[in-house]
Backbone as CSV, one residue per row, in Angstrom:
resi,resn,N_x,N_y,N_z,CA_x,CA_y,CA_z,C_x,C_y,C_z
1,UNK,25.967,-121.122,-4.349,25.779,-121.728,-5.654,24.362,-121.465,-6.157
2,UNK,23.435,-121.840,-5.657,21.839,-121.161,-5.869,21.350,-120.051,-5.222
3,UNK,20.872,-119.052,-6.321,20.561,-118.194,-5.439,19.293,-118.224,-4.466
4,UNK,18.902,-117.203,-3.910,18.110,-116.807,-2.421,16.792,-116.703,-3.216
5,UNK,15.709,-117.953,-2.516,14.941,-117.861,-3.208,13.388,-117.170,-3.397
6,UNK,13.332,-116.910,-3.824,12.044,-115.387,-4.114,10.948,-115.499,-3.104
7,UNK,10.521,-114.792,-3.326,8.492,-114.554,-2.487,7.818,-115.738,-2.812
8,UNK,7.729,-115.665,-3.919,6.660,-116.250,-4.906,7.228,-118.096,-4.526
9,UNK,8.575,-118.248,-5.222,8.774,-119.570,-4.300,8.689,-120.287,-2.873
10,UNK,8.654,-119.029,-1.863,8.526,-119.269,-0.733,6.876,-119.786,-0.776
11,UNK,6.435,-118.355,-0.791,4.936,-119.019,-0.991,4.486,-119.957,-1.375
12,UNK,4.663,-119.894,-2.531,4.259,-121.366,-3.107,4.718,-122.814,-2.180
13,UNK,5.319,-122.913,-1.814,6.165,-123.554,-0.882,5.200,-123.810,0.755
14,UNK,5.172,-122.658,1.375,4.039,-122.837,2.202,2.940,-123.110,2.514
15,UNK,2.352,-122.842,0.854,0.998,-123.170,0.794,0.833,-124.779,0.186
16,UNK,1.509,-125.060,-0.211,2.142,-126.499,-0.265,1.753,-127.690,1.200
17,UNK,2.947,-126.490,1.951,2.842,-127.501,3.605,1.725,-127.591,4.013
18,UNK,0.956,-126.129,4.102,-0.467,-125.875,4.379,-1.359,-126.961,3.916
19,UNK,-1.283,-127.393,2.685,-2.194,-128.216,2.076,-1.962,-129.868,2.256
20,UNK,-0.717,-130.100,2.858,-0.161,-131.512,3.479,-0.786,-131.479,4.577
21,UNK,-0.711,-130.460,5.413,-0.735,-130.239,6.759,-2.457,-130.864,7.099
22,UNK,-3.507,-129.925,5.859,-4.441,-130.195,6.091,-5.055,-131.541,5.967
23,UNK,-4.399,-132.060,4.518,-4.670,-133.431,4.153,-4.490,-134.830,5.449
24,UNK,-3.237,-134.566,6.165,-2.957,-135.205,7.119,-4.006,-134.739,8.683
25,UNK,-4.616,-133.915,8.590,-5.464,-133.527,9.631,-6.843,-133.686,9.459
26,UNK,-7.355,-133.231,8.538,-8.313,-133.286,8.545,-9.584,-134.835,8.702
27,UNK,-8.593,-135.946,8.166,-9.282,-137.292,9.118,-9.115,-137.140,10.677
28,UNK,-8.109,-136.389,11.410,-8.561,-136.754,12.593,-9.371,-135.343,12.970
29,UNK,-9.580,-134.654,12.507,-10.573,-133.282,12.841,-12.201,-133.918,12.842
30,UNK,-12.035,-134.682,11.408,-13.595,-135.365,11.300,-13.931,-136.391,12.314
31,UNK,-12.666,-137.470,12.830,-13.000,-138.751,13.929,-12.841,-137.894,14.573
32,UNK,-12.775,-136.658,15.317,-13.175,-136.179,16.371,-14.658,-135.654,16.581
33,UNK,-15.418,-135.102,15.174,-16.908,-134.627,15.270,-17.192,-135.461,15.437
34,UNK,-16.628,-136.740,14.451,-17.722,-138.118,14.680,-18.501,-138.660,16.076
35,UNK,-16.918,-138.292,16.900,-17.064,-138.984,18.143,-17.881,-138.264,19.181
36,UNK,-18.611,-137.022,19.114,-19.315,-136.310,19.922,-20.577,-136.226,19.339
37,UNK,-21.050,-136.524,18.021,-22.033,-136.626,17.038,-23.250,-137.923,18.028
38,UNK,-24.614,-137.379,18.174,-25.397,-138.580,18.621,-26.222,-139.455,17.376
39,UNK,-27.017,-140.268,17.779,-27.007,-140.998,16.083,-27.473,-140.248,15.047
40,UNK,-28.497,-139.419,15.804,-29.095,-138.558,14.567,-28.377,-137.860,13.384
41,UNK,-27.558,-137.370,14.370,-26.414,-136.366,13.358,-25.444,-137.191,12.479
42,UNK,-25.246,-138.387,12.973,-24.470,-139.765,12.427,-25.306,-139.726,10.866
43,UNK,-26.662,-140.060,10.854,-27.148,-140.248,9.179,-28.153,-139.170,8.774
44,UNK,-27.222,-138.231,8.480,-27.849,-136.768,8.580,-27.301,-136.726,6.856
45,UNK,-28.012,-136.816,6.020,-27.870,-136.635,4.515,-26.738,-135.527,3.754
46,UNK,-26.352,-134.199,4.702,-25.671,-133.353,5.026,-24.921,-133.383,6.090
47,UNK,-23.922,-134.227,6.603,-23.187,-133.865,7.513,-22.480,-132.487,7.962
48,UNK,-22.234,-132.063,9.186,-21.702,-131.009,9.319,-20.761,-131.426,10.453
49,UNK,-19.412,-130.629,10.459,-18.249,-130.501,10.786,-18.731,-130.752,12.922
50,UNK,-18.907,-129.190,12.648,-19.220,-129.470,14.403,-20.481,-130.187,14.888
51,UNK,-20.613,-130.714,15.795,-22.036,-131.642,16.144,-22.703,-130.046,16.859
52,UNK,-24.432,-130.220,16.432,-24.873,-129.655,17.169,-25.580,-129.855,18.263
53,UNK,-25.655,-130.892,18.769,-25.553,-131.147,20.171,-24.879,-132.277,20.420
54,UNK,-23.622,-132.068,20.938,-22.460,-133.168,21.053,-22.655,-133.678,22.459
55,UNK,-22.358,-134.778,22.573,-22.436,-135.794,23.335,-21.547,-137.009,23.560
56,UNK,-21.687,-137.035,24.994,-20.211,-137.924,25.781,-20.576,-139.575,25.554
57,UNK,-21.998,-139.606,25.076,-22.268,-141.184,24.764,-21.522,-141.908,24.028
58,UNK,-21.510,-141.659,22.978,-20.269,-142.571,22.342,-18.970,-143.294,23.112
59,UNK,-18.736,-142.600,23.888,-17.236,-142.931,24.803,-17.475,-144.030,26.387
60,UNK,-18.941,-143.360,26.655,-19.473,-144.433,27.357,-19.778,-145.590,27.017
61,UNK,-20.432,-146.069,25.413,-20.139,-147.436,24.981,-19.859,-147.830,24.679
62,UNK,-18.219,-147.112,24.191,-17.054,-147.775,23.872,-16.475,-148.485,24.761
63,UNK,-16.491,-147.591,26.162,-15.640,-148.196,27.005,-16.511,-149.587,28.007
64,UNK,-18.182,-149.472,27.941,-18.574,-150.149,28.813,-19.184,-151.747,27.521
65,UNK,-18.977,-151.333,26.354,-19.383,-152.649,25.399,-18.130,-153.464,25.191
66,UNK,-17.042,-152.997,24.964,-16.068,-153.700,24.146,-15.010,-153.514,25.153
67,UNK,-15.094,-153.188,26.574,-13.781,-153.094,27.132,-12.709,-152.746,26.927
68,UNK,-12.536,-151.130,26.744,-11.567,-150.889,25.778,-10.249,-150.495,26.461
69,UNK,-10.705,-150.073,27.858,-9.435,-150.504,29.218,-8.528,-150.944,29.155
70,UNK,-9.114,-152.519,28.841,-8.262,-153.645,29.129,-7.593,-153.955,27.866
71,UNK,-8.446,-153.621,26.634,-7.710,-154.194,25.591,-6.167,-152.952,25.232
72,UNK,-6.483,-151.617,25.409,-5.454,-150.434,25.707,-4.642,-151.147,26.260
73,UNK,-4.918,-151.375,27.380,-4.065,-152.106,28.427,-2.634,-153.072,27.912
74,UNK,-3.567,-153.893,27.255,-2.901,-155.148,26.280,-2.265,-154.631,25.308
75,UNK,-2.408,-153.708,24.415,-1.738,-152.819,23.169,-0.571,-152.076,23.579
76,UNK,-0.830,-151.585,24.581,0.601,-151.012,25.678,1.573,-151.713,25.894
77,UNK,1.360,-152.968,26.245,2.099,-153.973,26.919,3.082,-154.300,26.034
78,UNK,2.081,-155.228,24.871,2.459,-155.414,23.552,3.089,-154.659,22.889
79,UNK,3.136,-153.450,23.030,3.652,-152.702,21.605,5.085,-152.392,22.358
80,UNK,5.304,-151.776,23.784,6.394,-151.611,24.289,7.462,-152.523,24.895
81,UNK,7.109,-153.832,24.848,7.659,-155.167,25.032,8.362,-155.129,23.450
82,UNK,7.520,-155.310,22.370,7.688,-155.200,20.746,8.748,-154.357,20.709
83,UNK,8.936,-152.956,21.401,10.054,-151.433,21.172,10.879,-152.476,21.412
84,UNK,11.394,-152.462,22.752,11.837,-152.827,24.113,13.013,-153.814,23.471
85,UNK,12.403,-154.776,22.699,13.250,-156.053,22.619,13.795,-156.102,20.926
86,UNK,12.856,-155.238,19.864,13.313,-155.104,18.756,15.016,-154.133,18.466
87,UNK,14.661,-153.256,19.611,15.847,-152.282,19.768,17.111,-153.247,20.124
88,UNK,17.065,-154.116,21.207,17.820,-154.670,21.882,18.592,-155.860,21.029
89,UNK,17.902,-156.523,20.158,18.089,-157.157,19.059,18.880,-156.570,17.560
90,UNK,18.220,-155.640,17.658,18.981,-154.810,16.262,20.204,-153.963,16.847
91,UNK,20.297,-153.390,17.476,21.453,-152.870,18.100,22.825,-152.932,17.321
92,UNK,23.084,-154.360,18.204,24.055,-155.330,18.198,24.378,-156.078,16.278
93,UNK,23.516,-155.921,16.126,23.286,-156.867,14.869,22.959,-155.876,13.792
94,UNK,23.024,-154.598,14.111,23.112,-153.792,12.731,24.431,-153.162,13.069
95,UNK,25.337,-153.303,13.747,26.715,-152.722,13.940,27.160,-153.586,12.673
96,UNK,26.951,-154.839,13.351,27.965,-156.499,13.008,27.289,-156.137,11.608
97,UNK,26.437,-156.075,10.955,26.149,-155.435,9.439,27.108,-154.283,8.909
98,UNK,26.900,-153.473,9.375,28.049,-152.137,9.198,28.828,-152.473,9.135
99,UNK,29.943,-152.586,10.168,31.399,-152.449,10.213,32.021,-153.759,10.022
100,UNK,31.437,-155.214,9.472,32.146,-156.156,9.495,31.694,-157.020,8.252
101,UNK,31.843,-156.140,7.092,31.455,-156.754,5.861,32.226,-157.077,5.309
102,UNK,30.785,-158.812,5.065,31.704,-159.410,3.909,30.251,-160.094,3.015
103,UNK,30.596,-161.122,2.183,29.697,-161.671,1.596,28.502,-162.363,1.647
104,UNK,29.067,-162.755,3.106,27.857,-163.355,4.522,26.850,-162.808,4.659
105,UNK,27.533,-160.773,5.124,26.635,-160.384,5.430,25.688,-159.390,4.409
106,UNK,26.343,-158.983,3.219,25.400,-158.478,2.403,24.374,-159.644,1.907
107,UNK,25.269,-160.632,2.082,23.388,-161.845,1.899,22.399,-161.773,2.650
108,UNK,23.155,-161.597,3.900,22.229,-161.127,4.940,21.131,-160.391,4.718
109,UNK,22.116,-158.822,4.112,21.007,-157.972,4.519,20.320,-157.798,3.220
110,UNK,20.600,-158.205,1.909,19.790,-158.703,1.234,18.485,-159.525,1.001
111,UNK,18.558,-160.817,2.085,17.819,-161.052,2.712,16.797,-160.776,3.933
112,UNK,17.176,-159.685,4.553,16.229,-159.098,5.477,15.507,-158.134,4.705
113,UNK,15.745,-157.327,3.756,14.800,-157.107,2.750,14.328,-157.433,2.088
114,UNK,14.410,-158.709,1.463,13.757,-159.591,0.627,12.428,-159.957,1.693
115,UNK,12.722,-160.389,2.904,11.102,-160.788,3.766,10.955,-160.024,3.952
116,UNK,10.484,-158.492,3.518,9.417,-157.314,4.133,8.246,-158.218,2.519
117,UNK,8.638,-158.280,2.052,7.983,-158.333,0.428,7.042,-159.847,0.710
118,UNK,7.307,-160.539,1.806,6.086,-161.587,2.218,4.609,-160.747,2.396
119,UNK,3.625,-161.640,1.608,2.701,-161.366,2.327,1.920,-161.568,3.338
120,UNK,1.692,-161.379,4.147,0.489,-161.581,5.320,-0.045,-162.845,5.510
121,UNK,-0.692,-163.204,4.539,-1.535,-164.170,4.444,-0.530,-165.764,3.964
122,UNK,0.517,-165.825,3.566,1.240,-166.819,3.247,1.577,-166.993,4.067
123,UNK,2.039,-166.396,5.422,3.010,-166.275,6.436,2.049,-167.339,7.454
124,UNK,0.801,-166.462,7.903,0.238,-166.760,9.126,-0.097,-168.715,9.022
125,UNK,-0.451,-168.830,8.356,-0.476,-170.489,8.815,0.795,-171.369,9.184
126,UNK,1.674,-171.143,8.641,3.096,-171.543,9.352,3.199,-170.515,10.398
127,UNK,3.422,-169.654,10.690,3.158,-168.817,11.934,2.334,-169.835,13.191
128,UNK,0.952,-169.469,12.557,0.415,-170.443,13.786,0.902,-171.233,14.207
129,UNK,1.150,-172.330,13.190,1.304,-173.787,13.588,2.313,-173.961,14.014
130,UNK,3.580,-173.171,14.180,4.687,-173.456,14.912,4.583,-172.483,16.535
131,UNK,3.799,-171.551,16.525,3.349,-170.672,18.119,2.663,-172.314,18.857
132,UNK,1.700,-172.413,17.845,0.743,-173.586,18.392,1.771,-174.704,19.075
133,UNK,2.928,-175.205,18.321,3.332,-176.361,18.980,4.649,-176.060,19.622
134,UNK,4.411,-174.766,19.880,5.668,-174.228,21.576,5.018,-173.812,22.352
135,UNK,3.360,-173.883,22.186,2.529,-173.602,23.572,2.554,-171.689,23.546
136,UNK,2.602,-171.050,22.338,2.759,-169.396,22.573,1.343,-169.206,22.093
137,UNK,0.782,-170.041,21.158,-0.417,-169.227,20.419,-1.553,-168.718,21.358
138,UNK,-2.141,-167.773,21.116,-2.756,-167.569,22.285,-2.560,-166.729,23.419
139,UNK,-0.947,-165.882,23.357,-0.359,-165.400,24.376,0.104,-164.478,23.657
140,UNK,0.208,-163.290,24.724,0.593,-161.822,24.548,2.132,-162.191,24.235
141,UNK,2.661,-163.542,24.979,4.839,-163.282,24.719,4.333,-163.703,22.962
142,UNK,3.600,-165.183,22.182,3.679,-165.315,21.022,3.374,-163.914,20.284
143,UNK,2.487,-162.877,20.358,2.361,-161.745,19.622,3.779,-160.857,19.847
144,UNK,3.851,-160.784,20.567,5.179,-159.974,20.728,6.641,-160.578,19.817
145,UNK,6.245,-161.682,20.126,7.766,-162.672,19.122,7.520,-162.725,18.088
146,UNK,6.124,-162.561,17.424,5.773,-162.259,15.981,6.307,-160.795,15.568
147,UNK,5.718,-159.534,16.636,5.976,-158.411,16.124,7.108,-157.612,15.740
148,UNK,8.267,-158.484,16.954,9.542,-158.158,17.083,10.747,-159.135,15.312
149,UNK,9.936,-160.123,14.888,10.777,-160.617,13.718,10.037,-159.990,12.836
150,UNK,8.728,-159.578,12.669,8.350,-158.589,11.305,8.958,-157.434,11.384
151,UNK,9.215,-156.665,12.746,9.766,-155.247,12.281,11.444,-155.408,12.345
152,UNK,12.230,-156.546,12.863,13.187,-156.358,12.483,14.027,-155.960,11.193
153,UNK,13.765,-156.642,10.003,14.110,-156.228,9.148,14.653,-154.775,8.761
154,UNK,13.161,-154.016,9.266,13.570,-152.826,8.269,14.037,-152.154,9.708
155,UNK,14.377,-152.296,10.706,15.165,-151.572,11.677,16.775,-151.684,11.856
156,UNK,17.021,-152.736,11.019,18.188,-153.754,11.213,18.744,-152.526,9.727
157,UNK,18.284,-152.629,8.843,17.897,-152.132,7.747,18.070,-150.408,7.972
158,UNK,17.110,-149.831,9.025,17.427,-148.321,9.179,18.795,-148.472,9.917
159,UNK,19.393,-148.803,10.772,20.249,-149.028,12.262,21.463,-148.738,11.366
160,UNK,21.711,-149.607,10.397,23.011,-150.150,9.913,23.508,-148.992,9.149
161,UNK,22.264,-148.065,8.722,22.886,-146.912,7.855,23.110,-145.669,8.857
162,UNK,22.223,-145.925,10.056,23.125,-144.681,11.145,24.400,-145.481,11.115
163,UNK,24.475,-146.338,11.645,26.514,-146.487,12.309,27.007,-146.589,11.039
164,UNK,27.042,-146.616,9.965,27.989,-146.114,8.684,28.128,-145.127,8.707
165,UNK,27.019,-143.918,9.330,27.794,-142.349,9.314,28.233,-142.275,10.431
166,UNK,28.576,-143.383,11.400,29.882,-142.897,12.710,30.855,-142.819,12.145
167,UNK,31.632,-142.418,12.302,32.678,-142.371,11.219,33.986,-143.449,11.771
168,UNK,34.398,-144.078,11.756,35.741,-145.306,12.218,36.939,-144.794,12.963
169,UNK,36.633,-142.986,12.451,38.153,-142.459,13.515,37.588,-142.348,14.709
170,UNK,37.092,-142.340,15.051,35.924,-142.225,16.502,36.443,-143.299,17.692
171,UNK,36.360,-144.360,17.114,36.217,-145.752,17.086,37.770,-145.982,17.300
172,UNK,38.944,-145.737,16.803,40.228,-146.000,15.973,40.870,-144.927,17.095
173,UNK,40.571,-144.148,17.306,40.672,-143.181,18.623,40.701,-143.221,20.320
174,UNK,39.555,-143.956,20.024,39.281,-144.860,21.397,39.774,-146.169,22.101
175,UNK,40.157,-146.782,20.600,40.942,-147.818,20.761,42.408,-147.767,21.485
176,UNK,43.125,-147.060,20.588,44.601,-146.151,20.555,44.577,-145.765,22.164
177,UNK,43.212,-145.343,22.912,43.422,-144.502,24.135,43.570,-145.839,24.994
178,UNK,43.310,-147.174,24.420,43.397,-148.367,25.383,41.680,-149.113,25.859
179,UNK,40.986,-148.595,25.399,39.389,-148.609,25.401,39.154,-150.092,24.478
180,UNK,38.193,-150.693,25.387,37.914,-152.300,24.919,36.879,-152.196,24.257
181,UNK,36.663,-153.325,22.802,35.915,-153.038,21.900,33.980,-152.970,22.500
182,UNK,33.963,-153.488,24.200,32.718,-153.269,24.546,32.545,-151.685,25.390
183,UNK,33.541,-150.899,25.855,33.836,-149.636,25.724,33.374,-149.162,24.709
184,UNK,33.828,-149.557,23.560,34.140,-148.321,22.821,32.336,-148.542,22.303
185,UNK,31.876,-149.439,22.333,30.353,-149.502,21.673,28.960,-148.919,22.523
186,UNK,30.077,-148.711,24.281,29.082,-148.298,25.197,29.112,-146.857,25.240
187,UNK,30.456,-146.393,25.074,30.813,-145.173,25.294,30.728,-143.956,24.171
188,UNK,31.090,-144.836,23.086,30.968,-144.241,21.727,30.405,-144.010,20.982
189,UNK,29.848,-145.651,20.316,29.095,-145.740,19.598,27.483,-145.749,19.608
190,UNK,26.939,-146.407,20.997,25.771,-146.025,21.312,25.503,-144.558,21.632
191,UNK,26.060,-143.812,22.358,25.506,-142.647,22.422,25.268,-141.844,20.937
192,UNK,26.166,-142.063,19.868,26.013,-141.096,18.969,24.805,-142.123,17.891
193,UNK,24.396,-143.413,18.360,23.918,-144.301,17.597,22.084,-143.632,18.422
194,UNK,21.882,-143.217,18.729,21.005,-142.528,19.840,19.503,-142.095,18.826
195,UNK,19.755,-141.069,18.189,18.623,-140.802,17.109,18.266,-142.104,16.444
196,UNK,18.783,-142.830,16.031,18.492,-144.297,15.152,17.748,-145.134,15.632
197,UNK,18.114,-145.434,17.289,17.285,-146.016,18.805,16.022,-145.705,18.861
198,UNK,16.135,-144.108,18.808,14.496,-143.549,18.937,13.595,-143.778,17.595
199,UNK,14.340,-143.723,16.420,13.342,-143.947,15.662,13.108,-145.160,15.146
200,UNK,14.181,-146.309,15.649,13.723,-147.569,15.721,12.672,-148.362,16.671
201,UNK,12.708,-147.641,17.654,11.435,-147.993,18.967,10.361,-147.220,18.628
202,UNK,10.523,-146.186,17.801,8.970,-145.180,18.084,8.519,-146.033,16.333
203,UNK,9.259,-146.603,15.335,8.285,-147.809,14.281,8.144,-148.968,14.995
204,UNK,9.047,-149.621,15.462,8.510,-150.520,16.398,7.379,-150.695,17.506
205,UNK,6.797,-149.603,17.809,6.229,-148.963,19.368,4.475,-148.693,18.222
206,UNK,4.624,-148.234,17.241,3.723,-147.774,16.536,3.058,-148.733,15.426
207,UNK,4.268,-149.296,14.882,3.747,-150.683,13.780,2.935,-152.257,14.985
208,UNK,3.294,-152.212,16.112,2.886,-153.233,16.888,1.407,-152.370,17.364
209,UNK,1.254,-151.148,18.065,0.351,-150.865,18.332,-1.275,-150.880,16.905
210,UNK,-0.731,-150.647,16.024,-1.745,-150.663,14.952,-2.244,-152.010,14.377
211,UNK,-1.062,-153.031,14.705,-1.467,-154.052,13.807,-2.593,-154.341,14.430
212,UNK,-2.857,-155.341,13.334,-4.576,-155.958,13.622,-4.845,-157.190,13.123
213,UNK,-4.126,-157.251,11.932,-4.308,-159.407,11.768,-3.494,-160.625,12.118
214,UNK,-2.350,-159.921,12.634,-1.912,-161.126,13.277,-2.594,-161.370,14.764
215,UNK,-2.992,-160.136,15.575,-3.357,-160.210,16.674,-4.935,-160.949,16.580
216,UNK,-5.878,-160.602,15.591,-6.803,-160.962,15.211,-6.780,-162.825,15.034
217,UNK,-6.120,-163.342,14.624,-5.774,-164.814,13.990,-5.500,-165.448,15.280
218,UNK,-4.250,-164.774,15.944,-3.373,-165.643,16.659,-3.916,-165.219,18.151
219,UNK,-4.879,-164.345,18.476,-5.401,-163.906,20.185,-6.556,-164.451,19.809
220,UNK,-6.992,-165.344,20.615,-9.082,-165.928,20.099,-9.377,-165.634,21.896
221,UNK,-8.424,-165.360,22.891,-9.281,-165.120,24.215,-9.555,-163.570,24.335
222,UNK,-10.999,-163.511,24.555,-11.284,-161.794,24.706,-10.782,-160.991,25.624
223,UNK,-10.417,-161.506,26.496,-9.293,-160.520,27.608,-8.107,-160.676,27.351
224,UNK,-7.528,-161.050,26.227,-6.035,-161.078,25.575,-6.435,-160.076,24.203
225,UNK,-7.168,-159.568,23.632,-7.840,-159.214,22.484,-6.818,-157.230,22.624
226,UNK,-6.282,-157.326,21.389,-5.735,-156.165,21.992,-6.444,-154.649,21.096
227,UNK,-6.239,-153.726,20.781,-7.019,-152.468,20.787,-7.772,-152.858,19.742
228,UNK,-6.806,-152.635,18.340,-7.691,-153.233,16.737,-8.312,-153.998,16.890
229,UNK,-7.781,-155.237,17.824,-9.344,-156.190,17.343,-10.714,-155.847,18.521
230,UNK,-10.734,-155.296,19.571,-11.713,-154.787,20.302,-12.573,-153.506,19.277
231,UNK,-11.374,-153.121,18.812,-12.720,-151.765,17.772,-13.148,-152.594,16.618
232,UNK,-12.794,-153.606,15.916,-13.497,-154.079,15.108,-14.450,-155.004,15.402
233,UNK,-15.016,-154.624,16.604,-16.426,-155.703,17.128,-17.394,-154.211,17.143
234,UNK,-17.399,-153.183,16.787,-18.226,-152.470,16.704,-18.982,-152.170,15.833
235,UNK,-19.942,-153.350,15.112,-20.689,-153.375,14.091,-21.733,-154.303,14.610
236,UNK,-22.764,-153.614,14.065,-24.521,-153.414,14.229,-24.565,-155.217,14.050
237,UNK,-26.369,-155.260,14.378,-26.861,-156.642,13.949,-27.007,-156.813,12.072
238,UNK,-27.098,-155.692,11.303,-27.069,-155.830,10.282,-25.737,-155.772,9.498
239,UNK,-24.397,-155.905,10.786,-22.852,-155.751,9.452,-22.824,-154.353,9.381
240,UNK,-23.208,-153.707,9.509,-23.097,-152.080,9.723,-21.892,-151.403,10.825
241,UNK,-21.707,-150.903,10.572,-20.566,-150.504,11.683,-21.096,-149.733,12.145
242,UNK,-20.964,-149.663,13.622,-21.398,-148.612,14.700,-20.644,-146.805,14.773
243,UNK,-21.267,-146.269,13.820,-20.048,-145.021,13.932,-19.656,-144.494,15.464
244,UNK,-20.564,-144.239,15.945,-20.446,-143.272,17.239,-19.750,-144.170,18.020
245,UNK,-19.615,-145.196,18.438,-18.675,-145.559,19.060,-17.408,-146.098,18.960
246,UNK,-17.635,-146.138,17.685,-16.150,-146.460,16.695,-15.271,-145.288,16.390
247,UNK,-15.987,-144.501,16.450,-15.069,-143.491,16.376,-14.786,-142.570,17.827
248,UNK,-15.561,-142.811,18.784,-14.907,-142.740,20.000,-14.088,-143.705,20.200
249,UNK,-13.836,-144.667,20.160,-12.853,-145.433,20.229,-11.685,-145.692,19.590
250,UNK,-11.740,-145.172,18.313,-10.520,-144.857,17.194,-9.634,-143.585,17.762
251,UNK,-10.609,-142.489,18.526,-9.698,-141.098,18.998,-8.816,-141.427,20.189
252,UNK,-9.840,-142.545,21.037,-8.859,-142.674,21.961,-7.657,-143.963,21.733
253,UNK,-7.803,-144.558,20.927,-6.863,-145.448,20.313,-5.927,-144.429,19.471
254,UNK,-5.584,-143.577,19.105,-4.906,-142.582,18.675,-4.051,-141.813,19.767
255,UNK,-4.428,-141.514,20.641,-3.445,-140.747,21.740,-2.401,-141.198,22.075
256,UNK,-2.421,-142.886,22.570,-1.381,-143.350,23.146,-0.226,-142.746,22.027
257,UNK,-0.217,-143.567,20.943,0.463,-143.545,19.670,1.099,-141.724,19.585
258,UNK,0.220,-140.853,19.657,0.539,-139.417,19.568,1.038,-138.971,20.535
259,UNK,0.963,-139.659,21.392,1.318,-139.073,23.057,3.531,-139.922,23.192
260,UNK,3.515,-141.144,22.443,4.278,-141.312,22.733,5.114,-140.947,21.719
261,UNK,4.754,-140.817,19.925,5.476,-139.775,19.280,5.818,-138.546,19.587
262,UNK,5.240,-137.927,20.320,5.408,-136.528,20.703,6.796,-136.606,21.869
263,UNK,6.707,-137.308,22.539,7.708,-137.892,23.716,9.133,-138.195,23.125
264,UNK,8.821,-139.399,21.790,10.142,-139.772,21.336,10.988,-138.864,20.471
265,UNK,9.607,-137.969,19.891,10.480,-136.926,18.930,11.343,-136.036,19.708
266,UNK,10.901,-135.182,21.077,12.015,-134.489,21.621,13.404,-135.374,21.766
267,UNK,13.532,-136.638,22.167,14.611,-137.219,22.191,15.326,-137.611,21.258
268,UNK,14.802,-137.848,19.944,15.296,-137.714,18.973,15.937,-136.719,18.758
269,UNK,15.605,-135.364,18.686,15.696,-134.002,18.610,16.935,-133.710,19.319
270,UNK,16.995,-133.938,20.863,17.706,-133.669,21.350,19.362,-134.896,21.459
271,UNK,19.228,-136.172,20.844,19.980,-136.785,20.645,20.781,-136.654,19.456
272,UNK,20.229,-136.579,18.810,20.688,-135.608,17.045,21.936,-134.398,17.287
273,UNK,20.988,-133.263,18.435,22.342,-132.561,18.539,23.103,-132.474,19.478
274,UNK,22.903,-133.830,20.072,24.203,-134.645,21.223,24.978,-135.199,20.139
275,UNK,24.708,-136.044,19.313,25.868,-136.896,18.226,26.242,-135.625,17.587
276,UNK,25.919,-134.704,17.196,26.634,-133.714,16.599,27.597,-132.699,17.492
277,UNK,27.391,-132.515,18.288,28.473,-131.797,19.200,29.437,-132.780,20.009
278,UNK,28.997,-134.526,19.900,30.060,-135.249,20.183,30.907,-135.646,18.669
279,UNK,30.456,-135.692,17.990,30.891,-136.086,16.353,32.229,-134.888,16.018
């Protein structure tokens, strides 16, 4: 129906990606000079790209001022507890959305999009005050039970529109063969529900690792303090922010996150064309 499209569109086209590609890179190209940069080169009227004499200091007082170990440590915990249990929750409960509609549940899910549109700041004082009087505030399980009802929504929300493209003969097939409706959801429907999983744990896995004000509000003990709020203690006696070690500490607060996108995308990848050669 359209024809094969030219040079000139291709090009144009590439140099396009090229220019996304760079836009999206080039902040972490710069928090990487930053982070080898010693102070001098830090308020240098002319900055330049590569440091000319780069240096491992920055990373040494990231890790020996603000403990950034332990707070990693805590962001790990947190964010994959957050995957772990948001997945396990939506699952189940974006099928029962899909395949069993009625008026109930488009209120429902009307309503689970209606609370993404809360803001932040209205939320957290009722937040507190009900962690506070079940004894969570203060604790890595209360952050986690926060992180896991903010990202439900929009996972419940992505989930429900994978199993609408399972298609019901699948399902209607399996049945017919004598297969029980917890069969057919173990055998069937989760496996081809598989890509949706991964990219519901890798926003879940990634929106918990970044946050920073609920953990900020609701963690006040410094060995519970998780990555964001350990890098935002890196500012001077004058309110100044400490570049060089803030931005050693921002690169390595970046890996986990890249290290485990990189991980979830092959499975994605490769689950995609498992539901398609089972489909």
């Amino acid at each position: 129906m359209f024809g094969k499209p030219s040079r000139t569109s291709r090009t144009l086209q590439y140099l396009a990606l090229a220019g996304y590609l760079i836009f999206l890179g080039f902040p972490l190209v710069w928090l990487l000079s930053t982070a080898f940069k010693p102070p001098r080169e830090l308020v240098r009227l002319h900055p330049t790209l590569i440091p000319d004499n780069p240096t491992l200091q920055n990373f040494v007082q990231a890790f020996t001022e603000q403990e950034l170990g332990r707070a990693a440590l805590n962001s790990l915990q947190v964010s994959l507890a957050s995957a772990v249990l948001t997945v396990l929750v939506a699952m189940p409960a974006s099928y029962a959305l899909a395949r069993f509609r009625s008026k109930l549940g488009t209120a429902a899910l009307g309503w689970v999009l209606l609370s993404q549109l809360f803001p932040f700041v209205l939320l957290i004082i009722p937040i507190f005050l009900v962690l506070r009087q079940v004894g969570l505030a203060n604790t890595h399980a209360g952050l986690v039970l926060i992180y896991v009802v903010w990202a439900l929504p929009f996972a419940l929300w992505m989930l429900q529109g994978f199993v609408r493209n399972i298609p019901r003969e699948l399902e209607e097939a399996a049945s017919v063969d004598g297969a029980s409706r917890v069969q057919i959801l173990r055998r069937v429907v989760f496996p081809l529900l598989a890509p949706g999983l991964v990219a519901t744990a890798l926003f879940s896995f990634i929106s918990a690792w970044n946050e920073f004000f609920f953990a900020l509000v609701l963690i006040k003990t410094p060995e519970l303090a998780t990555l964001p709020v350990a890098l935002a203690r890196f500012v001077g006696i004058e309110g100044t922010a400490r570049l060089g070690p803030l931005a050693a500490g921002s690169l390595l607060a970046t890996l986990p996150s890249l290290i485990f996108f990189a991980f979830m995308q092959r499975r994605l990848s490769s689950g995609s064309l498992a539901g398609a050669v089972k489909g």
